[in-house]
Backbone and ligand atoms as CSV (ligand in chain L), in Angstrom:
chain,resi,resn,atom,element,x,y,z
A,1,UNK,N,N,-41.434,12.525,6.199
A,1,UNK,CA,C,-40.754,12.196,7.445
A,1,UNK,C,C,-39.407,12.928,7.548
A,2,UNK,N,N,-39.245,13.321,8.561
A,2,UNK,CA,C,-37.734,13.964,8.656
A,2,UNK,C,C,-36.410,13.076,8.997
A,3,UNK,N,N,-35.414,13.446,8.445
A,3,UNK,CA,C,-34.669,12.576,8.445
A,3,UNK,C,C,-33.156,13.887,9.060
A,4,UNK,N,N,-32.121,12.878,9.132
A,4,UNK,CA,C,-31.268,13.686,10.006
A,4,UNK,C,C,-30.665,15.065,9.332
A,5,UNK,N,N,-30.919,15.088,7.873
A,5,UNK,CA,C,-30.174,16.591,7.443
A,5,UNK,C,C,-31.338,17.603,8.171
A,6,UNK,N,N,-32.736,17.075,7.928
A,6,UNK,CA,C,-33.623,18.224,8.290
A,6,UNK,C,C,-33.584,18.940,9.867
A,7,UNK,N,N,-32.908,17.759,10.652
A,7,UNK,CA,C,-32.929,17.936,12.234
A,7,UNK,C,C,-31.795,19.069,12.417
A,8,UNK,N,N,-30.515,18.733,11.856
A,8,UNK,CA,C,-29.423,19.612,11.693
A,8,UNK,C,C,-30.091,20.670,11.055
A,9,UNK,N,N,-30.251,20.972,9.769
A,9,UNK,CA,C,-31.252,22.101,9.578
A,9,UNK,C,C,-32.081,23.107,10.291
A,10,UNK,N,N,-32.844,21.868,11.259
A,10,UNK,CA,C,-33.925,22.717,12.272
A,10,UNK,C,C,-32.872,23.645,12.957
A,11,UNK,N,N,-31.942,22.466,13.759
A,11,UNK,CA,C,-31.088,22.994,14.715
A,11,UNK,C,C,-30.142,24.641,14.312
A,12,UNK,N,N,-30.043,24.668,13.154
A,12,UNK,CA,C,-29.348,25.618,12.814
A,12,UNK,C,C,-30.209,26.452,11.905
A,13,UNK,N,N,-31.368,26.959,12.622
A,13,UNK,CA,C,-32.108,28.057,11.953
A,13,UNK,C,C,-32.269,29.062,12.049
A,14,UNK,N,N,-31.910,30.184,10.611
A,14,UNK,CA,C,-31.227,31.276,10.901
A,14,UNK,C,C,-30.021,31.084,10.836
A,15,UNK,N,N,-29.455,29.772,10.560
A,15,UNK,CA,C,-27.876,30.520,10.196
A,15,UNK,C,C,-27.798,30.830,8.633
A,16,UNK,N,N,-26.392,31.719,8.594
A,16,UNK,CA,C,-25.873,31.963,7.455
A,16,UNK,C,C,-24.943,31.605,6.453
A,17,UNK,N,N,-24.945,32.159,5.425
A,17,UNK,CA,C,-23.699,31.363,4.662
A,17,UNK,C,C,-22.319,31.041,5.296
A,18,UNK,N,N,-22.251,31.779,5.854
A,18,UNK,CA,C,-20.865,31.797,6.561
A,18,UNK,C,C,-20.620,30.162,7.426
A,19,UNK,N,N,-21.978,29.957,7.475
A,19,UNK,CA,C,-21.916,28.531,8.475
A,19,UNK,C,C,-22.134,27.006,7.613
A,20,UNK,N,N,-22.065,27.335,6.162
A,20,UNK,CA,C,-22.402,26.191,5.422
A,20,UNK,C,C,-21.292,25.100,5.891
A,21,UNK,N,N,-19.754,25.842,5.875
A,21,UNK,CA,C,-18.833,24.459,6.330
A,21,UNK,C,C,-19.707,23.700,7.618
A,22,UNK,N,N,-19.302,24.270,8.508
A,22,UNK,CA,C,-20.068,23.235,9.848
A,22,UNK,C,C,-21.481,22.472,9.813
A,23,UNK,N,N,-22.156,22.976,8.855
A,23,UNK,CA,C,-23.581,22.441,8.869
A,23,UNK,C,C,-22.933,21.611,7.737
A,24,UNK,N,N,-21.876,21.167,6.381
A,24,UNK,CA,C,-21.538,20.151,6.114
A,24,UNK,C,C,-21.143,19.462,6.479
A,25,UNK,N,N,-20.136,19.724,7.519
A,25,UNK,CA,C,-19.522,18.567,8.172
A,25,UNK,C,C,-20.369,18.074,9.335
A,26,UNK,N,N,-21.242,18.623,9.867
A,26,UNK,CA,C,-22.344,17.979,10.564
A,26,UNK,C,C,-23.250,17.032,9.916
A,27,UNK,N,N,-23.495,16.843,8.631
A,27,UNK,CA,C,-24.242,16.058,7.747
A,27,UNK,C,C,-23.525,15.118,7.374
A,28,UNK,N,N,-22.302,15.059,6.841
A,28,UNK,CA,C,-21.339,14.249,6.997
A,28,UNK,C,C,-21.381,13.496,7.816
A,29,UNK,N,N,-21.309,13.541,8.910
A,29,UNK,CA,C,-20.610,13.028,10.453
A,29,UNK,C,C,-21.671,11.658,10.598
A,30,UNK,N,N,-23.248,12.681,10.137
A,30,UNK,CA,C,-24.147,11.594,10.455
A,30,UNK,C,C,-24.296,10.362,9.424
A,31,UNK,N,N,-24.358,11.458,8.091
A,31,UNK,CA,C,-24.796,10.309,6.645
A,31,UNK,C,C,-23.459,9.574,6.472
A,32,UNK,N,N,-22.519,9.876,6.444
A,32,UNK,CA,C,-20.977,9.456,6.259
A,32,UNK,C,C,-20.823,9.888,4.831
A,33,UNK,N,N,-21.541,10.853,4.244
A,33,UNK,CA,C,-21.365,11.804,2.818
A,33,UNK,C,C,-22.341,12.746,2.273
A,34,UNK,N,N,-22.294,13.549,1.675
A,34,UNK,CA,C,-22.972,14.382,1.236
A,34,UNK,C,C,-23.977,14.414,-0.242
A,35,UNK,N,N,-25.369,13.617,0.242
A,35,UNK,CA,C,-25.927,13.060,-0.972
A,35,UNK,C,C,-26.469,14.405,-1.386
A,36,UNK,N,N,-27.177,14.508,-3.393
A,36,UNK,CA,C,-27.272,15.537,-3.595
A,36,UNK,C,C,-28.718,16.117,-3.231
A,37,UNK,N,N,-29.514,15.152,-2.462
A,37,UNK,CA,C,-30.390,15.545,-1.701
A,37,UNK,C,C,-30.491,16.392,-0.552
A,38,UNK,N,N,-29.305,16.200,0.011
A,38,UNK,CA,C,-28.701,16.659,1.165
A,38,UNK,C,C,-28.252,18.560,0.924
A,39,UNK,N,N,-27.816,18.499,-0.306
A,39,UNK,CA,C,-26.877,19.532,-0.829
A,39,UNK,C,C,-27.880,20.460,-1.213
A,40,UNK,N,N,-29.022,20.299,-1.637
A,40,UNK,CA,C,-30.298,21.051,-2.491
A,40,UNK,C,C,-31.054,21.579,-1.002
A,41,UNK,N,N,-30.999,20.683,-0.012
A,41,UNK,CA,C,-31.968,21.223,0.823
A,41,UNK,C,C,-30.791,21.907,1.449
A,42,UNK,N,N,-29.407,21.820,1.763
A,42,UNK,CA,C,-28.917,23.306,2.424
A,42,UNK,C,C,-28.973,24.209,1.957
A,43,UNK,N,N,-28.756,24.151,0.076
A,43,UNK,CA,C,-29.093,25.508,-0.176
A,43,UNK,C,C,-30.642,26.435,-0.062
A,44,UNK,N,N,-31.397,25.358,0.105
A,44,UNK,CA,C,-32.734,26.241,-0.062
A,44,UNK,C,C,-32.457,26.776,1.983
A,45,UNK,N,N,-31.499,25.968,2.237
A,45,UNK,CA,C,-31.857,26.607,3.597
A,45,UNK,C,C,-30.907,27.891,3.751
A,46,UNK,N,N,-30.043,27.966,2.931
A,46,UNK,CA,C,-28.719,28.967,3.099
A,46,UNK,C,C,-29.469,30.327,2.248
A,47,UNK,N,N,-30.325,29.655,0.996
A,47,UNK,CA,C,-30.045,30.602,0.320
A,47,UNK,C,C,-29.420,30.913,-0.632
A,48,UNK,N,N,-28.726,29.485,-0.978
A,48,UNK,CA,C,-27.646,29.155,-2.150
A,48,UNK,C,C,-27.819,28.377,-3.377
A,49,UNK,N,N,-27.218,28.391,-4.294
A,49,UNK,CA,C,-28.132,27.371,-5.104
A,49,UNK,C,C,-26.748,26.325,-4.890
A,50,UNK,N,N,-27.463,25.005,-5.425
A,50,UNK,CA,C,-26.888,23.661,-5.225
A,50,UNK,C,C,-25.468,23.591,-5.962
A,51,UNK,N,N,-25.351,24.077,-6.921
A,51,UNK,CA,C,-24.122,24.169,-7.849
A,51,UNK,C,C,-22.883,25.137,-6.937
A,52,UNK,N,N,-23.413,26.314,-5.900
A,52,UNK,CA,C,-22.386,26.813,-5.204
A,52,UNK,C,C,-21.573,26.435,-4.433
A,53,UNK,N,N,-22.848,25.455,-3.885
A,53,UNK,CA,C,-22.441,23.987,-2.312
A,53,UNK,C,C,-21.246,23.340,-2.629
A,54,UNK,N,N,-21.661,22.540,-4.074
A,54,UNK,CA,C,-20.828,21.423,-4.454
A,54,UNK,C,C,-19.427,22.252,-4.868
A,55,UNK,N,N,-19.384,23.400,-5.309
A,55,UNK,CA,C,-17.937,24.185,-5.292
A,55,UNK,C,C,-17.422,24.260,-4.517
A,56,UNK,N,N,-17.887,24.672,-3.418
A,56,UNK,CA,C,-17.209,24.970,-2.411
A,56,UNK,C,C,-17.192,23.750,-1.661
A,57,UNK,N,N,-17.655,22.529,-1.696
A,57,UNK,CA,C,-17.601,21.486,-0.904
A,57,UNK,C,C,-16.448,20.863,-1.252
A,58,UNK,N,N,-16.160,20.539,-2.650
A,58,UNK,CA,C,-15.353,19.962,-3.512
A,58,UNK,C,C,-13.717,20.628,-3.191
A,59,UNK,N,N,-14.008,21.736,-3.141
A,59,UNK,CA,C,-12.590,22.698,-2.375
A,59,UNK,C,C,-12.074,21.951,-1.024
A,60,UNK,N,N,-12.633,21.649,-0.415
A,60,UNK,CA,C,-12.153,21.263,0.852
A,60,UNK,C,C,-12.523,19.411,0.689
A,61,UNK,N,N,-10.882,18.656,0.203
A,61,UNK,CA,C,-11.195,17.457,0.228
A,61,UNK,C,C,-11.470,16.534,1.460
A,62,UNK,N,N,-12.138,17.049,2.734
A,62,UNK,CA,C,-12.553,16.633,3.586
A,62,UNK,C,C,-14.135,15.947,3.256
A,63,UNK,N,N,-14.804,16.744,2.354
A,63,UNK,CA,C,-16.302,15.669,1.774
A,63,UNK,C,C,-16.223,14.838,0.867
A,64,UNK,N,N,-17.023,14.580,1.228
A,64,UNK,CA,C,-17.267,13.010,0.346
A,64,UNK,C,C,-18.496,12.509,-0.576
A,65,UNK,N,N,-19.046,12.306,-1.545
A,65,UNK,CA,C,-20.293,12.646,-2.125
A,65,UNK,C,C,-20.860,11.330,-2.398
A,66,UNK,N,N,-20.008,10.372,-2.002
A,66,UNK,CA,C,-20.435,8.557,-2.101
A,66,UNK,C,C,-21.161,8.467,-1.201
A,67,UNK,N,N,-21.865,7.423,-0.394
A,67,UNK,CA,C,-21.496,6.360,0.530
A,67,UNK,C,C,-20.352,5.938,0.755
A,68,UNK,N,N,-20.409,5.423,2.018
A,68,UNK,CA,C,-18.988,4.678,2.353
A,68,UNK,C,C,-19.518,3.095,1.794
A,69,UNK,N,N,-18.129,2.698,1.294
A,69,UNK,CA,C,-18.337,1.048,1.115
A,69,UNK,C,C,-18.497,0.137,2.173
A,70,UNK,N,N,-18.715,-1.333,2.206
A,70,UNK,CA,C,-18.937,-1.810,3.687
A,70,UNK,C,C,-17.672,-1.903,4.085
A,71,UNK,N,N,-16.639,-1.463,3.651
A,71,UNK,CA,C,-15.073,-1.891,4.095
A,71,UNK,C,C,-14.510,-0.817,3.725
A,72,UNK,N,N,-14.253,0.519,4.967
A,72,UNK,CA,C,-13.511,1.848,4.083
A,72,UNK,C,C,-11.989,1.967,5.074
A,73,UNK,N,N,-11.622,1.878,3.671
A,73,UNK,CA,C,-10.280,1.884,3.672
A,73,UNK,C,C,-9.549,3.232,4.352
A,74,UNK,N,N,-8.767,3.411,4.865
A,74,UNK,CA,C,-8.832,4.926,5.251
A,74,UNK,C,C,-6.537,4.785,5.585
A,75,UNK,N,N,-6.122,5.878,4.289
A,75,UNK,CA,C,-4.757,5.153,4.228
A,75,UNK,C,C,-3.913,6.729,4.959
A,76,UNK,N,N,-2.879,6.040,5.928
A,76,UNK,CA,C,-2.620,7.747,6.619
A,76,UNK,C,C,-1.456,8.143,5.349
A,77,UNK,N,N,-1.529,9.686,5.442
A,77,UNK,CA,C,-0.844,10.825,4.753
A,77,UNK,C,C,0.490,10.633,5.478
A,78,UNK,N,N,0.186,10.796,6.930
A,78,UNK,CA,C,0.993,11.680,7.644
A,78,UNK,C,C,2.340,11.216,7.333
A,79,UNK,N,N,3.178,12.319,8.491
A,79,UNK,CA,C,4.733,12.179,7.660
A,79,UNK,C,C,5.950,10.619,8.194
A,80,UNK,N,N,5.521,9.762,9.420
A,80,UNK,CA,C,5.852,8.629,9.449
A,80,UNK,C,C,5.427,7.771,8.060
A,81,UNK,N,N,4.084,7.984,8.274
A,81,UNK,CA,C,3.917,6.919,7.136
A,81,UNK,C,C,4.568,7.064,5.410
A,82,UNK,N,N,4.114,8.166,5.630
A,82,UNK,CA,C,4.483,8.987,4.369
A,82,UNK,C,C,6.104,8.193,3.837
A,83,UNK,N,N,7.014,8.925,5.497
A,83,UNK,CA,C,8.427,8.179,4.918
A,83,UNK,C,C,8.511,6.716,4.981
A,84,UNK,N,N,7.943,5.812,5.131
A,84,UNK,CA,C,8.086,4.454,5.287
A,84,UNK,C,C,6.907,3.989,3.904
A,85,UNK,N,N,6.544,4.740,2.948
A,85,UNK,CA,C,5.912,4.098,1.681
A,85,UNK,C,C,4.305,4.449,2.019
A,86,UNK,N,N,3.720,5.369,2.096
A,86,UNK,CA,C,2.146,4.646,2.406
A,86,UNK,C,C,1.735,5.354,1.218
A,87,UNK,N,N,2.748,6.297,0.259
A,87,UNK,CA,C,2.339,6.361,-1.214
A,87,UNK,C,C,2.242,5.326,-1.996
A,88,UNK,N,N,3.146,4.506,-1.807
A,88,UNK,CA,C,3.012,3.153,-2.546
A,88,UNK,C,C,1.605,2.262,-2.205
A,89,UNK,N,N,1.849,2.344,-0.797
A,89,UNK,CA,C,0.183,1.411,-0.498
A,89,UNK,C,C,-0.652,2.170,-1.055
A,90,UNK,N,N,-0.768,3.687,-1.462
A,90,UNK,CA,C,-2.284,4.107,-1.708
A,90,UNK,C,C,-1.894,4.069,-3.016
A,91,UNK,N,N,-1.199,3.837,-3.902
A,91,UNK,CA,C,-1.084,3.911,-5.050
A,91,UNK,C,C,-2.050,1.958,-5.599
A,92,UNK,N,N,-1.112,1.338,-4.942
A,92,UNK,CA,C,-1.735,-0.040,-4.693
A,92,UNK,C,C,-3.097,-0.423,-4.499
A,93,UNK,N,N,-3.653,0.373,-3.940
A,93,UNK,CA,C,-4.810,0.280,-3.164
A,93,UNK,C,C,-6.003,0.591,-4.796
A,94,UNK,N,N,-5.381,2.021,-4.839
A,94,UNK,CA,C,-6.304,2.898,-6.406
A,94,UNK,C,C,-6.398,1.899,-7.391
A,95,UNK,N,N,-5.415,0.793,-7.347
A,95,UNK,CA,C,-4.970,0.185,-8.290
A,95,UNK,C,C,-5.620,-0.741,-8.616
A,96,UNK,N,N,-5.538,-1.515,-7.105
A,96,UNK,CA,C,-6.651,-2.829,-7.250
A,96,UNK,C,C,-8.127,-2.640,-7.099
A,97,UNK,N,N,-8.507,-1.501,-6.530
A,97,UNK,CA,C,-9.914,-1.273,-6.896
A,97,UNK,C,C,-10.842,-0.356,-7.578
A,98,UNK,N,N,-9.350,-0.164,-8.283
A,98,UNK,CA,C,-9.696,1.037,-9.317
A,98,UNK,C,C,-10.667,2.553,-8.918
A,99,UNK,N,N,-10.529,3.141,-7.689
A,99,UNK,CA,C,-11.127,4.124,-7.139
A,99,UNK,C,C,-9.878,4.929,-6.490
A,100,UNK,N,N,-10.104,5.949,-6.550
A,100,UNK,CA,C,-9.311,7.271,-5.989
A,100,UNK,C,C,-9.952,7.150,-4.439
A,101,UNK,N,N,-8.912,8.355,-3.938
A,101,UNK,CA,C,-9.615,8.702,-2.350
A,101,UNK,C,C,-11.051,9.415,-2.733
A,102,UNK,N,N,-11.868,8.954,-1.450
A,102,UNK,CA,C,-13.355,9.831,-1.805
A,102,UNK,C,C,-14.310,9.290,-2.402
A,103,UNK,N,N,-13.685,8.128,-3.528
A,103,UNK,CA,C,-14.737,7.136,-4.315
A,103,UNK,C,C,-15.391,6.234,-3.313
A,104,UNK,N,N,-16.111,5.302,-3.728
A,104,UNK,CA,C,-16.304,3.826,-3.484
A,104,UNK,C,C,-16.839,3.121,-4.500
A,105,UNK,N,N,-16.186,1.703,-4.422
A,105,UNK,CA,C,-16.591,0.915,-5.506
A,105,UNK,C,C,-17.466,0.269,-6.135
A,106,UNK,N,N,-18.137,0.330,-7.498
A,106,UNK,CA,C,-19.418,0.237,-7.599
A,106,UNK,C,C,-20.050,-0.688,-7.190
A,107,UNK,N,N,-19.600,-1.439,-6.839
A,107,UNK,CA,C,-20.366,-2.992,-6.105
A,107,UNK,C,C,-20.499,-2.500,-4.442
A,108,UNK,N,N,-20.066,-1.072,-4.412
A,108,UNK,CA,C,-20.057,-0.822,-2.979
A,108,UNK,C,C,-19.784,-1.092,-1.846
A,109,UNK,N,N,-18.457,-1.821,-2.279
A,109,UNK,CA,C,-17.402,-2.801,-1.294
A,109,UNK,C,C,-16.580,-2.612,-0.294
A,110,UNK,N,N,-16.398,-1.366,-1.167
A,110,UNK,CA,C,-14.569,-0.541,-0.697
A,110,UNK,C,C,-14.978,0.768,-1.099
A,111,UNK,N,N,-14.248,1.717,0.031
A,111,UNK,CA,C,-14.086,3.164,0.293
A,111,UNK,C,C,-13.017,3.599,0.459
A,112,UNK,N,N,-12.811,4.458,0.202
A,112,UNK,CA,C,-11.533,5.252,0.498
A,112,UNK,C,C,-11.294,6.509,0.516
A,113,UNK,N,N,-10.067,6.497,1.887
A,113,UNK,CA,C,-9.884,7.847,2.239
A,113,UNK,C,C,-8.404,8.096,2.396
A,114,UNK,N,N,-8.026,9.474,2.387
A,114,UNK,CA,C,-6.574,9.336,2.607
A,114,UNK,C,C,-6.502,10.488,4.129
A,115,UNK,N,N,-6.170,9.619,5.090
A,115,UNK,CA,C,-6.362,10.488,5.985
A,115,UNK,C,C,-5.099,11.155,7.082
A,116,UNK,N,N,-5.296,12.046,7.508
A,116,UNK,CA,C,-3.858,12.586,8.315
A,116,UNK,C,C,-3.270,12.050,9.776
A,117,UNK,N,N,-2.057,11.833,10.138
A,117,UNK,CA,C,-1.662,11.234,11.444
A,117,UNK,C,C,-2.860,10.396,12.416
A,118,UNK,N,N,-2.864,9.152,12.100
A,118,UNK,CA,C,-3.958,8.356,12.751
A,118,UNK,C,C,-3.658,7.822,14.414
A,119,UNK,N,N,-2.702,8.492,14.358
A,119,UNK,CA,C,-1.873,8.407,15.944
A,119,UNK,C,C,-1.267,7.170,16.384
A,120,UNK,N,N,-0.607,6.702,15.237
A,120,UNK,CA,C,0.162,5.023,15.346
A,120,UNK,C,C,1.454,4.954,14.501
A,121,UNK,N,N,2.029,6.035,14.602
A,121,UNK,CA,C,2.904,6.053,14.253
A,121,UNK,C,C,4.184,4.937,13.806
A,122,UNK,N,N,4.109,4.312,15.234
A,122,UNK,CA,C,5.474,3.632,15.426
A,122,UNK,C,C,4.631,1.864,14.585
A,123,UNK,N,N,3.397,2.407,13.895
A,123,UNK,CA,C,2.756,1.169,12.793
A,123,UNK,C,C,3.191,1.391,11.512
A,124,UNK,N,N,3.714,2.280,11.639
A,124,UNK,CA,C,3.719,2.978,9.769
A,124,UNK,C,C,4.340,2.147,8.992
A,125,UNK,N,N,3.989,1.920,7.918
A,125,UNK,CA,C,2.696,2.549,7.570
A,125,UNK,C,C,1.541,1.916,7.407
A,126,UNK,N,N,0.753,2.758,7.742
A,126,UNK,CA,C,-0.818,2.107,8.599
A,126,UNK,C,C,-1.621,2.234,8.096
A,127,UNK,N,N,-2.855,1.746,7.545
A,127,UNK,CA,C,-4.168,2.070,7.294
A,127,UNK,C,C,-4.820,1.315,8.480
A,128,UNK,N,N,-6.430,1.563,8.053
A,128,UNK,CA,C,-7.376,1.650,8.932
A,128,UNK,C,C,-8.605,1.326,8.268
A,129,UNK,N,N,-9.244,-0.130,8.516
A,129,UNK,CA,C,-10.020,-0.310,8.124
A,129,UNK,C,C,-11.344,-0.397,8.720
A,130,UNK,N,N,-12.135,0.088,8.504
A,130,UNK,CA,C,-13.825,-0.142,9.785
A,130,UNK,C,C,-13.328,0.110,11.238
A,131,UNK,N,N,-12.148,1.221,11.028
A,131,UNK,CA,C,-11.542,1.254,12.771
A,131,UNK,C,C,-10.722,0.175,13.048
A,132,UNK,N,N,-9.990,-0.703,12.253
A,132,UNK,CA,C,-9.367,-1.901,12.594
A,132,UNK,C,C,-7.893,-1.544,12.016
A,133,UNK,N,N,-6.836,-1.330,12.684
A,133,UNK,CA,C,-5.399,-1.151,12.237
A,133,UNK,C,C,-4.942,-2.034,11.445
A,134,UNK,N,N,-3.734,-1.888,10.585
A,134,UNK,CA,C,-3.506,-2.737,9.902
A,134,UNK,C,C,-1.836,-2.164,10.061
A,135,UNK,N,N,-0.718,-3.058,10.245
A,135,UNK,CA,C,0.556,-2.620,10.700
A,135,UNK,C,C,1.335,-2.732,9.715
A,136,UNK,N,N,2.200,-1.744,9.678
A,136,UNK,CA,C,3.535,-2.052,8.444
A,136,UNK,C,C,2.907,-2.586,7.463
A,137,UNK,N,N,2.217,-2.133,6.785
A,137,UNK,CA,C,1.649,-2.392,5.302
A,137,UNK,C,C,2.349,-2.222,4.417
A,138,UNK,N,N,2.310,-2.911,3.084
A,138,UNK,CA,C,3.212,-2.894,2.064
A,138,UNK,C,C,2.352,-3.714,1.027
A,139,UNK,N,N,3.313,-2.955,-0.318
A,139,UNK,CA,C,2.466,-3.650,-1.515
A,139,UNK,C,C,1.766,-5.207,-1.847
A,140,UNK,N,N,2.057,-5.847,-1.264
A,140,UNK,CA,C,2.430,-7.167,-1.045
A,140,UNK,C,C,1.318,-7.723,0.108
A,141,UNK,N,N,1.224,-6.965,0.914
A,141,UNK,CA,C,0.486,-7.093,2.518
A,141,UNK,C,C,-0.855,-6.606,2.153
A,142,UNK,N,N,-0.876,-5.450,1.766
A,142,UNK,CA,C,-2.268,-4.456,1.153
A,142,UNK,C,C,-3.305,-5.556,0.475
A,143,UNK,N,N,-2.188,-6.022,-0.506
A,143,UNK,CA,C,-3.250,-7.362,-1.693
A,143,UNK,C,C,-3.965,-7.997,-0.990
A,144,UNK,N,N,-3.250,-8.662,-0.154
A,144,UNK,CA,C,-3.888,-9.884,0.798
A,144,UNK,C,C,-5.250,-9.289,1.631
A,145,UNK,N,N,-4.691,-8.113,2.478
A,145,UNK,CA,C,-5.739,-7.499,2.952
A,145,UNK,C,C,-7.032,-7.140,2.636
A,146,UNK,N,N,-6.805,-6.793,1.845
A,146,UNK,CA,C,-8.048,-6.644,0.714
A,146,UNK,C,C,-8.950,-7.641,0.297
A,147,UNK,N,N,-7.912,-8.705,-0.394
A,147,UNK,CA,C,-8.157,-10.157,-0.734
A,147,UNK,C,C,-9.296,-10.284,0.397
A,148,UNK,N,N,-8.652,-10.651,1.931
A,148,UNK,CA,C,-9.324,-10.972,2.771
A,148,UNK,C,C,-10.306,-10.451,3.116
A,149,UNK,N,N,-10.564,-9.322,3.194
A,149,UNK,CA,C,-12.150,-8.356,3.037
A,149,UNK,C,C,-13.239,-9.057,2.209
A,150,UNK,N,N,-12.749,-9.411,0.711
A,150,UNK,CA,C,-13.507,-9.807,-0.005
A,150,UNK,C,C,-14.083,-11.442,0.224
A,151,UNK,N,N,-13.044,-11.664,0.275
A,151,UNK,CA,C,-13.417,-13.245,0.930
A,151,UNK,C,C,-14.515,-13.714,2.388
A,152,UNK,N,N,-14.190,-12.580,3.403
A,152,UNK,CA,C,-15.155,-11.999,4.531
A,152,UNK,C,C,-16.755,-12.061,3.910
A,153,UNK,N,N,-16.718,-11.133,2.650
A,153,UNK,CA,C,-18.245,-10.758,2.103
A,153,UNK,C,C,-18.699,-11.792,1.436
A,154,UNK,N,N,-17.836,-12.712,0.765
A,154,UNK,CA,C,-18.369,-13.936,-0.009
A,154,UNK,C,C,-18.744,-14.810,0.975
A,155,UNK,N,N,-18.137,-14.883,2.676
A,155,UNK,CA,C,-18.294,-15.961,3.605
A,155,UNK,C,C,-19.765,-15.595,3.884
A,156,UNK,N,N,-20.050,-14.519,4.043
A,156,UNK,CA,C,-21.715,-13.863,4.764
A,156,UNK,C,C,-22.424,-13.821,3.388
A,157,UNK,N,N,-22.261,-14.350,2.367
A,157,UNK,CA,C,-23.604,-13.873,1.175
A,157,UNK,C,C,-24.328,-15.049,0.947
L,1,LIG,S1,S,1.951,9.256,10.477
L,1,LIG,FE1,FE,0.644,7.597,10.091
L,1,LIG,S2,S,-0.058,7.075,12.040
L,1,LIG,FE2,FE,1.143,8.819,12.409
């Protein structure tokens, strides 16, 4: 059965190496990461072998090779947040769920991303959870947040 890398595939037949970024981030967009199933069949479609993909994918920390968790965290870079601490929240964040940006956690809970100007500036510093803002965050605020995610998944199990 075909599934959505093969459709993107179809769609882009006949392209070339030159086009592997966009046909990743098109696979991305749909799977929300780049499984290594995914990665084997671009190269047989590029022409590449699988070990080249993941080099060059890995270069550009825009992919992601997890799943997303059911709760992805997504903490802004940019330079409001940046100056108002959102190193500290992502430091916080790595901390309590023991995953870097790009991971997710093995119970498959929590995701994370570190992402650029989320256009809320005057929130900073902000993360973003399942699309849901979270304002003036701080070490202290983050815990709870989190806390409360988890408590969410224990209410539905
Ligand atoms: S810098 Fe974080 S929302 Fe703009």
């Amino acid at each position: 059965m075909k599934n959505e890398v093969d459709i993107i595939l179809e769609e882009k037949a006949g392209a070339t190496q030159d086009q592997l970024i966009p046909i990743l981030q098109a696979i991305q967009e749909k799977e929300g990461y780049l499984s290594e199933e995914s990665v084997v069949k671009v190269g047989r479609h590029l022409g590449m072998p699988a070990s080249k993909i993941f080099g060059v994918a890995t270069f550009y920390n825009q992919f992601r090779f997890e799943p997303l968790g059911k709760h992805h965290i997504q903490v802004c870079r940019g330079t409001a947040c940046h100056v108002l601490g959102s190193a500290t929240v992502l430091e916080k964040v790595q901390d309590i769920l023991k995953i870097k940006p790009g991971q997710t956690s093995r119970d498959g809970m929590f995701s994370l991303e570190v992402v650029a100007c989320i256009g809320a500036c005057g929130l900073a510093p902000v993360i973003c959870i399942n699309g849901e803002f979270h304002a003036k965050v701080n070490e202290n605020s983050i815990e709870e947040i989190i806390e409360n995610c988890r408590q969410t998944e224990e209410a539905h199990a």
